[in-house]
C-alpha positions in Angstrom: 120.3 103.3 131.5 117.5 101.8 133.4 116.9 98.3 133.2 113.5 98.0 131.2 116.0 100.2 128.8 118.5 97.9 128.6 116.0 94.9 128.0 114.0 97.0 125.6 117.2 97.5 123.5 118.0 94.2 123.6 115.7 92.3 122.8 114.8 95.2 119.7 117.6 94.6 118.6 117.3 91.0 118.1 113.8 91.5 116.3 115.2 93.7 114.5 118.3 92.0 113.0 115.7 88.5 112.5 112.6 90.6 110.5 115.4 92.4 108.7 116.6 89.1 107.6 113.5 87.6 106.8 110.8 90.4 105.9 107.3 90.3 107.7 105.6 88.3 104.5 102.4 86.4 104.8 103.0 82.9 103.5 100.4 82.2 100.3 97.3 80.0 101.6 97.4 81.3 105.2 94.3 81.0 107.1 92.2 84.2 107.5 92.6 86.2 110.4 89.3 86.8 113.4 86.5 89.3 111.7 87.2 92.9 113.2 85.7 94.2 116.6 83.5 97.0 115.0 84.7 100.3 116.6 82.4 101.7 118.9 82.4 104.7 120.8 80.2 103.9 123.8 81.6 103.6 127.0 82.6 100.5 127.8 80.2 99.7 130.9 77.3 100.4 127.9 78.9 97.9 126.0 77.4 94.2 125.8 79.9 92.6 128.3 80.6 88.7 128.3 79.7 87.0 131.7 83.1 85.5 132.3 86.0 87.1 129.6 88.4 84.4 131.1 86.2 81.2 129.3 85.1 82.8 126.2 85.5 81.0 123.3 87.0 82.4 120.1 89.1 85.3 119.0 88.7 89.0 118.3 90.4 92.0 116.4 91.1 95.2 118.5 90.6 98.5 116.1 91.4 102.3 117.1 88.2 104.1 116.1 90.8 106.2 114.8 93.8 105.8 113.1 94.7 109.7 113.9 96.8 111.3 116.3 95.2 114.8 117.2 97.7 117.3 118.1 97.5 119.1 121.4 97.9 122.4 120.0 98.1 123.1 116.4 101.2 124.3 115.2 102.7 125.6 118.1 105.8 128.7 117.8 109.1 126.9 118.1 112.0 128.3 119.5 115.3 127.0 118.3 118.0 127.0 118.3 118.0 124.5 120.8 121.2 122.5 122.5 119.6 119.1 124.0 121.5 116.1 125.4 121.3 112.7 123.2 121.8 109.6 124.4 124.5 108.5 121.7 125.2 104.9 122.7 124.2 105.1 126.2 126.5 108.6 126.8 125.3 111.9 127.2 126.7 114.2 124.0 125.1 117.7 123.7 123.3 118.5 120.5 121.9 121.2 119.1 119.3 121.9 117.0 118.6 124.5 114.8 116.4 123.5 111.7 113.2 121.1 112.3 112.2 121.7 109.1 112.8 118.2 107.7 112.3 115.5 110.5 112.4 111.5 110.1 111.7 110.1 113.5 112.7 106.3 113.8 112.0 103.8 116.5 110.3 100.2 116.5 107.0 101.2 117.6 106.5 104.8 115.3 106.2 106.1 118.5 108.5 109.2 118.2 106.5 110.4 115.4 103.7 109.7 116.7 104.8 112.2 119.5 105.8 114.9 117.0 102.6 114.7 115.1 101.1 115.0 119.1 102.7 118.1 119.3 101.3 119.6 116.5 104.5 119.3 114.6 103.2 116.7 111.8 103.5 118.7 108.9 107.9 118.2 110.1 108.0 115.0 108.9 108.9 113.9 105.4 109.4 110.3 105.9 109.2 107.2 107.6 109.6 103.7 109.6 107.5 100.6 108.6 105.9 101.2 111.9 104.7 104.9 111.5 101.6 104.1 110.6 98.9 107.2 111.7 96.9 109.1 109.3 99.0 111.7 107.8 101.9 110.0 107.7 101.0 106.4 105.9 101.9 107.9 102.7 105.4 109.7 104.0 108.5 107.7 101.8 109.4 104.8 104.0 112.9 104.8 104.8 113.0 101.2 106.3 114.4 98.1 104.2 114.1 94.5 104.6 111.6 95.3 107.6 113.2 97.8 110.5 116.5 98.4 108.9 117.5 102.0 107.8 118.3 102.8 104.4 120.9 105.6 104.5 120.2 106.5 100.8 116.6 106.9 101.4 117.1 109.3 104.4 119.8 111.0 102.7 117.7 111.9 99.7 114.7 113.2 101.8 117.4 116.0 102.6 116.4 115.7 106.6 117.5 118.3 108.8 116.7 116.3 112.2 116.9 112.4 112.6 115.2 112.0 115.8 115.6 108.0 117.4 115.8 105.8 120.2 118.5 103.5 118.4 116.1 100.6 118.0 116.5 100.8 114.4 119.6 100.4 113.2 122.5 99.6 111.9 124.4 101.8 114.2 127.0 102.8 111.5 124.0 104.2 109.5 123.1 106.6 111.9 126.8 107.5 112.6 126.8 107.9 108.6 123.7 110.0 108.4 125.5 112.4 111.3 128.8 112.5 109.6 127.1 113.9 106.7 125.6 117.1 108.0 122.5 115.6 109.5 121.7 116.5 112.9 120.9 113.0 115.0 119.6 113.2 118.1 118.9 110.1 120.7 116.4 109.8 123.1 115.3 107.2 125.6 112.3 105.7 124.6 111.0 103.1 127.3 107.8 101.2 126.0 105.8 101.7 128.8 102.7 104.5 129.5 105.4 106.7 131.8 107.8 106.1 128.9 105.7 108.2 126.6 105.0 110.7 129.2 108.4 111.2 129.1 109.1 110.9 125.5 106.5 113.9 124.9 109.1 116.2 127.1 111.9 114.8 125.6 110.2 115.0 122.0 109.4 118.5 122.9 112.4 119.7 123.9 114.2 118.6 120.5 111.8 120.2 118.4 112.0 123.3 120.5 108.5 123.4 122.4 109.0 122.5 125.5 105.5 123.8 126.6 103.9 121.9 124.1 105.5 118.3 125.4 104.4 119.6 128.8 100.7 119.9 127.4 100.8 116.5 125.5 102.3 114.7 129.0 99.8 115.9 130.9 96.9 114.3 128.5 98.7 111.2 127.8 98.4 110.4 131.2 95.5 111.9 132.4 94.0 110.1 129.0 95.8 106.8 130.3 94.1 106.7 133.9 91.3 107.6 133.1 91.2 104.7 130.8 92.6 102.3 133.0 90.0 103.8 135.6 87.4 102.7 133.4 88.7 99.3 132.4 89.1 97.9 136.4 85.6 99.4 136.4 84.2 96.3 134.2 87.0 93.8 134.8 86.4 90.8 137.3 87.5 91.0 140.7 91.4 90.1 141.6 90.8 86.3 141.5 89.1 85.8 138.3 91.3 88.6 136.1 92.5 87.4 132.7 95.8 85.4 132.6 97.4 87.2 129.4 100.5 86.9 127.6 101.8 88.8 124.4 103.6 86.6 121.6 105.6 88.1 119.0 105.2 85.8 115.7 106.7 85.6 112.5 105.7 82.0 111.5 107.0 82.0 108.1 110.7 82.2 110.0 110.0 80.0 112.8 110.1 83.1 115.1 107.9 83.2 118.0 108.5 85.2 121.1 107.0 85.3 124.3 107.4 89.0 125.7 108.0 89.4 129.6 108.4 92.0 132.1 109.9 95.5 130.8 109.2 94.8 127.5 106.3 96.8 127.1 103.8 93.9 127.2 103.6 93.9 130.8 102.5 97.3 131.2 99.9 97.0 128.6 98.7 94.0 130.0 98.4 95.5 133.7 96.5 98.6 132.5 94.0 96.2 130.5 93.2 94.8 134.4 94.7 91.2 133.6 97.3 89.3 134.9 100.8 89.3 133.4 101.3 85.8 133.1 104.8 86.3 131.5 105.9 88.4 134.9 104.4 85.9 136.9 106.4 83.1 135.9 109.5 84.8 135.7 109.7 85.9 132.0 111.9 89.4 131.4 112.0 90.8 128.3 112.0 89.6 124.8 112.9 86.1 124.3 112.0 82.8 122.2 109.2 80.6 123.6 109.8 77.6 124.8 107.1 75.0 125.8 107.4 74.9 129.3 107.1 78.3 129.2 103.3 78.5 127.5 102.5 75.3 129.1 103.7 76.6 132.9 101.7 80.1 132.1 98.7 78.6 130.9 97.0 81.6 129.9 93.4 82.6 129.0 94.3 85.2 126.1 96.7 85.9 123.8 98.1 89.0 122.4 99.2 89.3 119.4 100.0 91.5 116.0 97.7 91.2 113.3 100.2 90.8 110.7 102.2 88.1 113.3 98.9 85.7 113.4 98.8 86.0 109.3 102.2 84.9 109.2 101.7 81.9 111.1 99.0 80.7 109.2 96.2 82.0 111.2 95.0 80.4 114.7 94.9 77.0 112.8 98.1 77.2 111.7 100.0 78.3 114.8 98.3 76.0 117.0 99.3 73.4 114.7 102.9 74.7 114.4 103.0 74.8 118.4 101.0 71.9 119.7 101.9 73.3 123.4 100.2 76.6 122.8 97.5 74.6 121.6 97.7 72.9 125.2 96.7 76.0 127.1 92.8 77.2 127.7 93.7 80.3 125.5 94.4 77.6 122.6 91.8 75.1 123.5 89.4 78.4 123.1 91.0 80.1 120.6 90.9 83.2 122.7 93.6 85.5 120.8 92.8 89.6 120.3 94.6 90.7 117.7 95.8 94.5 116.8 97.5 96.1 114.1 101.6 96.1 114.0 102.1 99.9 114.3 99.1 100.0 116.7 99.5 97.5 119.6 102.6 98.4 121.4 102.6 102.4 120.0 103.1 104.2 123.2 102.7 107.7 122.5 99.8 109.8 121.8 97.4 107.1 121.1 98.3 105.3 124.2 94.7 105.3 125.7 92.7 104.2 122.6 94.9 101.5 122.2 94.0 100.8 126.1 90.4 101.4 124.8 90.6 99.0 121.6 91.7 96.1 123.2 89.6 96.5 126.4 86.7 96.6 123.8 88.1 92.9 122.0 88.9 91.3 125.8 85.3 91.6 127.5 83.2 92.5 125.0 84.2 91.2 121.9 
């Protein structure tokens, strides 16, 4: 298991156990979140570009001009059955598959059924995470309680014939209960990073018995995914005056606020948005809670964060007064936060490049 794995899990597994405690509930009388960045489809050196992005003042929402994931071939001919190896608790165990008929696809980011809906596979699925969020599948039964914790009855009575996961979503002894009753569960590795869902369309692919297909779907995600990145350096500033960025996780209304670090997904969105990983620079790896040295010592220009996270805190107002030290920073003394929607931001998959494109919109020309 590779490092940025192993973090990956960890710290998931931490979020996980603390949302499914406490829910993702905006407290009554929060402040209002930023007004939306309108969606525009104009490339972004056309768009009205802010003289320095690293001093603006004030905060903007990041939107896919979409909320769609458009296959790469439409319903392509599977051919199953097929014996793949899952990642069952970090060991290899051979699987196979034989009937995609029924598929729930479960990981933190909706980012496995993202991929299956890439592969032209959408009409598959019959249910869903609290993350899985893309048109066509918003209205699937949700099979997450309590925030990102599986509800064996409600996967059981979708009558699945394929759990597809990364085991980010747990409990564990829910998954071993769904396989122990007939379902076929199969793991995959699911790094949060743009080669992660490269890899994750093969891997996808080969589960669901179109190997060609995730071949097709890895090849646009990242020709999709320079291109975009291409285009971003094109309007950022030079090395010297890039923005400083971090990416907090918040769920005010429990007190949780975490700073994400290097291999936690974060970084790599934050390096193909042409800013600096503040998080990396100062040491930070993985998922863990903020401190105040910490935001002090990274001091940076913009903040990352979930749209539903900012709500919870109370809005800008309200987090900077929960967290004087943020409030410290030139990001808080601005009020520079781009904001993105829960099952959007950190969804690498299909949609990796327009989420590159949405928030490269909200950072420098917002």
């Amino acid at each position: 298991m590779t490092s940025r794995r192993a973090v990956a899990l960890a710290g998931a597994v931490l979020v996980v156990t603390l949302t499914a405690l406490t829910g993702c509930a905006v407290p009554d009388g929060a402040a209002t979140t930023p007004s939306p960045t309108v969606a525009d489809d104009r490339p972004l050196a056309e768009l009205d570009l802010v003289a320095d992005p690293r001093a603006h003042v004030g905060a903007s929402t990041a939107l896919l001009a979409t909320e769609a994931v458009t296959p790469v071939e439409d319903d392509p001919a599977q051919q199953l059955p097929v014996t793949v190896v899952s990642r069952d608790n970090g060991g290899d165990v051979e699987v196979t598959v034989d009937d995609t008929s029924r598929v729930i696809a479960l990981d933190m980011s909706g980012s496995i059924a993202a991929t299956v809906a890439g592969l032209g596979l959408g009409e598959t699925l019959v249910g869903r995470d609290i993350s899985t969020t893309f048109d066509g599948a918003v209205d699937l039964p949700v099979v997450t309680s309590g925030g990102h914790a599986i509800d064996a009855e409600s996967v059981l009575a979708l009558r699945p014939t394929l759990v597809i996961t990364d085991g980010t979503i747990g409990p564990r002894d829910v998954l071993t209960q769904l396989r122990d009753s007939g379902v076929t569960v199969v793991f995959l590795d699911n790094e949060a990073s743009f080669d992660g869902a490269v890899r994750l369309s093969r891997d996808v692919a080969g589960a669901m018995g179109v190997p060609a297909t995730g071949e097709l779907l890895a090849e646009r995600i990242r020709a999709d995914v320079d291109a975009k990145i291409a285009e971003i350096a094109a309007i950022a500033p030079a090395d010297g005056d890039r923005v400083r960025m971090i990416f907090l996780y918040l769920r005010g209304g429990s007190g949780i606020y975490y700073l994400f670090g290097e291999e936690s997904g974060a970084d790599d969105l934050i390096r193909g948005l042409s800013g600096v990983d503040v998080a990396g620079e100062i040491g930070w790896t993985g998922m863990q809670p903020m401190t105040d040295e910490a935001i002090i010592a990274a001091n940076p220009d913009l903040i990352l964060v979930m749209t539903d996270g900012i709500e919870s805190a109370g809005g800008i107002d309200g987090l900077l007064a929960a967290k004087p030290a943020i409030a410290l920073t030139a990001a808080g003394q601005n009020q520079r936060f781009v904001d993105m929607a829960d099952g959007d931001i950190l969804s690498f998959g299909p949609r990796s490049a327009s989420v590159l494109d949405a928030l490269a919109r909200a950072v420098y020309a917002p």
